[in-house]
C-alpha positions in Angstrom: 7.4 8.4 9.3 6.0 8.2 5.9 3.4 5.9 5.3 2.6 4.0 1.8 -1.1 2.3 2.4 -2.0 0.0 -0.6 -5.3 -0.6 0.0 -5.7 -4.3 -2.4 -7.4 -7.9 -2.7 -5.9 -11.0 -3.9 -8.5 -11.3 -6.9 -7.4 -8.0 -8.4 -4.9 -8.8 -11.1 -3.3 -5.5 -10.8 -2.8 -5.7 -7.0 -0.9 -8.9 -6.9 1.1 -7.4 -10.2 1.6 -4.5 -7.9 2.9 -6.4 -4.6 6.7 -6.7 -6.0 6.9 -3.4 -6.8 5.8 -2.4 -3.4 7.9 -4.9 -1.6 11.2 -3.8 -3.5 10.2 0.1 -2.4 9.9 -1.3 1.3 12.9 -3.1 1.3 14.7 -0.1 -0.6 13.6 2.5 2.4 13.6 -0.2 5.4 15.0 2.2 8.2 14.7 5.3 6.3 11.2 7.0 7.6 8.9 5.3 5.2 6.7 2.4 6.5 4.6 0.6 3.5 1.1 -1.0 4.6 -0.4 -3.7 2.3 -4.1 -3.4 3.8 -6.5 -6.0 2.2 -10.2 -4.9 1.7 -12.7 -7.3 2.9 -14.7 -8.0 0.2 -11.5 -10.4 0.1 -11.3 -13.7 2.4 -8.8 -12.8 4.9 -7.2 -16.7 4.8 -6.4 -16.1 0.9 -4.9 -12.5 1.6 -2.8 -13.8 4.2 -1.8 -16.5 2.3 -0.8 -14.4 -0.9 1.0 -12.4 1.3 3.2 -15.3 3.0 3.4 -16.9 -0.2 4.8 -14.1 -1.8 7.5 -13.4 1.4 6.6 -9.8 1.0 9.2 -7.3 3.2 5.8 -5.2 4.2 3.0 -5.3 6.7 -0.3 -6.4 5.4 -3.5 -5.8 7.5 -7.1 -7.0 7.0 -9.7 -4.0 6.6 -12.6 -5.8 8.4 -15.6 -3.7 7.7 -13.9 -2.0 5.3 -12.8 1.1 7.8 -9.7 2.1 6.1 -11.1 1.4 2.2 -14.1 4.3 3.2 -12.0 6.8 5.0 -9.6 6.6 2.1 -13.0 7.0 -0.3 -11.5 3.8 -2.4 -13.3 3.7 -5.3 -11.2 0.9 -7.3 -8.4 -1.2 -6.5 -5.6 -1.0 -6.0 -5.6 2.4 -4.6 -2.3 4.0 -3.2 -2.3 6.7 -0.8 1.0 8.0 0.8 0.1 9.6 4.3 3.3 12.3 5.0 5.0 12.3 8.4 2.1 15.5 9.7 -0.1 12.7 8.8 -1.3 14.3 5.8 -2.7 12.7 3.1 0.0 13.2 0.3 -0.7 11.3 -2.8 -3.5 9.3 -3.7 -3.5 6.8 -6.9 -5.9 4.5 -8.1 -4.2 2.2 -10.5 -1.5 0.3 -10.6 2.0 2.3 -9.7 5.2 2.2 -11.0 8.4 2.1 -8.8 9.4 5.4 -10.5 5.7 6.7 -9.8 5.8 6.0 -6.0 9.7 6.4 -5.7 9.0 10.1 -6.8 5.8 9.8 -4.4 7.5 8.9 -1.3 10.5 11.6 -2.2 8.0 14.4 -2.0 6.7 13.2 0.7 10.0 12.9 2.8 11.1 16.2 1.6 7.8 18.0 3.4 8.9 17.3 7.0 
């Protein structure tokens, strides 16, 4: 599968602006090889991500990066910081800003069309 990771806090204006677009791309591709990962930082409180997440009824898996694990290897420098993984688990895209659907839509396309 391809893999969307949106590595994010619930402070950060421009993650939680970011969260429908990346809920209407997961519901959009549900079934159709692409998995999308909401994966809060933990400089965040894990409670308040999880409630931002529940709140917002997101159609996406969001994990807690405890320690911070997934932030390094992805070298996160800002937030929010998308990187779509293609389905040879290569590291296909990387963005660190806000994405539009149209951005990640064309992301996700070259991705799929790799494998």
């Amino acid at each position: 599968k391809v893999v969307v990771s949106d590595v994010w806090a619930s402070w950060c204006a421009p993650c939680r602006a970011e969260t429908p677009i990346l809920d209407k791309v997961a519901r959009h591709h549900d079934g159709k090889g692409v998995v999308v990962l909401g994966i809060a930082t933990s400089g965040d409180d894990w409670q308040r991500a999880a409630e931002f997440a529940i709140s917002r009824k997101l159609g996406y898996t969001t994990l807690f990066d405890d320690g911070d694990h997934v932030a390094n290897a992805f070298l996160v420098q800002e937030l929010p910081t998308l990187v779509v993984i293609d389905r040879d688990g290569t590291i296909d895209a990387v963005r660190s800003r806000m994405v539009h659907e149209s951005e990640l839509e064309d992301m996700i396309t070259a991705a799929l069309a790799k494998s």
